[in-house]
N, C-alpha and C positions, 0 to 999 in steps of 0.2 A: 648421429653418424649418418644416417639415410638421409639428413637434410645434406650436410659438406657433400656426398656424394654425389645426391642429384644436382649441386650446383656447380660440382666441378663439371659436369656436362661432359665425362668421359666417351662419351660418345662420340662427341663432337670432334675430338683429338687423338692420336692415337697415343695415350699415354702410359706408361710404365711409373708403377707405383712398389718404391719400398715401404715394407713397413715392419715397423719391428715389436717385436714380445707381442710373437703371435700364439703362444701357446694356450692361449687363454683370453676371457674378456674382450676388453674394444679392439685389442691386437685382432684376435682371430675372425670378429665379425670387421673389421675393416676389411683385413685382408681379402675372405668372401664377399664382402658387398662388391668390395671395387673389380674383384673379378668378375662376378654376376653381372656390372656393369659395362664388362666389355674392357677392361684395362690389363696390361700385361701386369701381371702380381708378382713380385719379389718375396715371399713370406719370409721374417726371420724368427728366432726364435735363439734365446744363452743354450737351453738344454735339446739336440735331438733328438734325446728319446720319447720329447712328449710331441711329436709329433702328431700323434694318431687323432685327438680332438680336431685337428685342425683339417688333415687329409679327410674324415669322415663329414665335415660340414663343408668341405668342398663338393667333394659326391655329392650328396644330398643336396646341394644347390646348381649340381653338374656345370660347374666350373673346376678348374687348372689353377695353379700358381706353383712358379721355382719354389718350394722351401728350401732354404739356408740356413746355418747354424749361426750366429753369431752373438756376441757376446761385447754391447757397446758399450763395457768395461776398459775393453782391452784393446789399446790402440792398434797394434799390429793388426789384430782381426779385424776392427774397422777397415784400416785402409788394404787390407789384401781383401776382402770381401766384397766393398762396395766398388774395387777396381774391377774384380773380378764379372761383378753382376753389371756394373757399367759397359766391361768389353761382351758379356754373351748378349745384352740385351738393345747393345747399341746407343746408351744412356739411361740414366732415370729423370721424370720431368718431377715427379710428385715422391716426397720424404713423408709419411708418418711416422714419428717418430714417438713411441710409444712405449719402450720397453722402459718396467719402473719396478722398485723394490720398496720396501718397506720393514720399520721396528718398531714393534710395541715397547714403549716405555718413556720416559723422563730421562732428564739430562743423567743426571746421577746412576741411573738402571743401565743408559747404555755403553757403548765402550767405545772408546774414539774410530776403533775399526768401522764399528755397526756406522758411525758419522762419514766415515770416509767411502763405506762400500757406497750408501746410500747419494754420497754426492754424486760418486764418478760413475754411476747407473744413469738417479735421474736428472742430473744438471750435465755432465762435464759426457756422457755418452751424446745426448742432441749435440752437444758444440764440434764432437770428433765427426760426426752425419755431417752434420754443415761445413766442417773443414773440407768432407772426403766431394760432396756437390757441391757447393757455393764456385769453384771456381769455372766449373762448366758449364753453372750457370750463367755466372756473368760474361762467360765468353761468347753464349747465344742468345742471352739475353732472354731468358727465361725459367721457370723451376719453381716452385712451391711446395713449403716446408710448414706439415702440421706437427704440431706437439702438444701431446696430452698433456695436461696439467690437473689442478687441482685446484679446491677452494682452500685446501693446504698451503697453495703457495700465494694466498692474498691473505689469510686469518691463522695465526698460531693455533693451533688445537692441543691441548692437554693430552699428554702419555703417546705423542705423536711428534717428537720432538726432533727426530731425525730427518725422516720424509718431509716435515715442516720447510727445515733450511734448504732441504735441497730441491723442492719447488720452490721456495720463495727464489733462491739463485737462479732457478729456470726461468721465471717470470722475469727476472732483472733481464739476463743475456740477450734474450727474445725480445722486449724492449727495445735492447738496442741494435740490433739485427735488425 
């Protein structure tokens, strides 16, 4: 993470960075690095009540970021959200795209829901991201889109069989993107 940082050379540019499922993990230290580095921070996060980990390692790194709720589930929120942070922030240059869920279990253990939450979090949320910037990106001819992924989505894993497919499809789209 602190390598992509320093080579995005936020310094350099003055860049606005979304990034989502900030509640926790690489989300929440993304969000703080890239602010620490001088970048306007979008944080988002499905749930605002778990806000607090995130606001407390911004203090402590005395840096700022918008947090936003969002839920890259749900299309409508995608696109009134990143419209919204697009008009307060005057655009986003840089997407991390991070928010992911997961299920313990084998094919037979889970339930076609547990298949389909897990797609439209971690595949089919980056692809509503890049719906809601890819066009303004190629209008300026600029913008860079990270996506977490996984060695999930190059190697099947056993009793992981959910989060499997839906990395491997993130890996596909990205691909082709």
């Amino acid at each position: 993470l602190d390598t992509i940082v320093r080579n995005m050379s936020c310094r350099a540019w003055p860049a606005t960075v979304l990034v989502t499922g900030c509640s926790s993990g690489i989300g929440l230290a993304a969000a703080v690095e890239f602010a620490r580095q001088g970048a306007d921070v979008i944080a988002t996060m499905r749930n605002s009540s778990r806000t607090e980990p995130l606001r407390d390692a911004l203090r402590a790194a005395d840096c700022e970021a918008d947090v936003r709720e969002l839920d890259v589930a749900d299309d409508d929120a995608v696109r009134s959200v990143l419209a919204a942070a697009i008009g307060d922030h005057g655009g986003i240059d840089v997407v991390v795209s991070n928010a992911g869920i997961g299920f313990d279990g084998t094919t037979e253990e889970l339930t076609i829901d547990d298949f389909r939450a897990a797609f439209e979090t971690n595949a089919l949320g980056a692809v509503r991201l890049l719906h809601a910037v890819l066009p303004g990106w190629r209008q300026r001819g600029s913008g860079r889109f990270i996506a977490v992924s996984s060695m999930a989505g190059a190697i099947g894993q056993p009793f992981n069989d959910a989060y499997c497919m839906s990395k491997f499809a993130l890996e596909g789209v990205l691909e082709s993107v």
